[in-house]
matplotlib code that plots the C-alpha trace (Angstrom):
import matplotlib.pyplot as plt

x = [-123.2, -123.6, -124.1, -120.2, -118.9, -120.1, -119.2, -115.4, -115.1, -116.6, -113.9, -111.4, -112.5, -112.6, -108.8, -106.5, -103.1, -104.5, -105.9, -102.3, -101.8, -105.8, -104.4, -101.3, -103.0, -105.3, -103.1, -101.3, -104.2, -104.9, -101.4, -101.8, -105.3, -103.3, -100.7, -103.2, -104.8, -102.0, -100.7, -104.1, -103.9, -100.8, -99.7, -100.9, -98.4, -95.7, -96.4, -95.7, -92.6, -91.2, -91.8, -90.3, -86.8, -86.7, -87.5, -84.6, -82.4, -82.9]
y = [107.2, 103.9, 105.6, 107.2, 103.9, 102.7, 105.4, 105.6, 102.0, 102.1, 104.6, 102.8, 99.7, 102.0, 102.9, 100.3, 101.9, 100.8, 96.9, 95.5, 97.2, 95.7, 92.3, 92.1, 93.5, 90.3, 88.0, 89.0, 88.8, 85.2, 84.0, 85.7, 84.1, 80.3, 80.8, 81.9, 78.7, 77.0, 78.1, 77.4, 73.6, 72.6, 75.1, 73.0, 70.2, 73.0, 74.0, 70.3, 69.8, 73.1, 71.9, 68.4, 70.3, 72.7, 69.9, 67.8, 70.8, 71.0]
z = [51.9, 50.2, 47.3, 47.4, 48.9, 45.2, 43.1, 44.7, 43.9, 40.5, 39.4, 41.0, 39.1, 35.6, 36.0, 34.8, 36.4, 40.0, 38.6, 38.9, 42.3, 43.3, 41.6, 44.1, 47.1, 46.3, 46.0, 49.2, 50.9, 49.8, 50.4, 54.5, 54.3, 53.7, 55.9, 58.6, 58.3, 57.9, 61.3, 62.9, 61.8, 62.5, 65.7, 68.0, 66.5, 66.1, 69.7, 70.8, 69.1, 70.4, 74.0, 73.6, 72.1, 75.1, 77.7, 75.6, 76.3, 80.0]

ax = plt.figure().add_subplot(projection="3d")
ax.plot(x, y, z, "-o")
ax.set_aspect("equal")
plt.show()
């Protein structure tokens, strides 16, 4: 099993038509990977100022 898992990614890795799609499905996940993060830093801080508009609006 391990040993098709291999093979199937060797020839993917062997075609060059597929790279640029592996090369932007990469960098997509890196960018999702940031904003993840991102979001997990500062939503408490996000969350905070959300409430303080909607008590300001009551």
């Amino acid at each position: 099993m391990i040993r098709i898992f291999k093979n199937r990614i060797m020839s993917l890795l062997k075609h060059e038509e597929g790279q640029g799609m592996v090369e932007y499905a990469l960098l997509v996940g890196l960018i999702a990977v940031v904003v993840i993060a991102v979001l997990v830093l500062l939503g408490p801080a996000i969350a905070a100022k959300f409430t303080t508009i909607v008590n300001s609006l009551k």
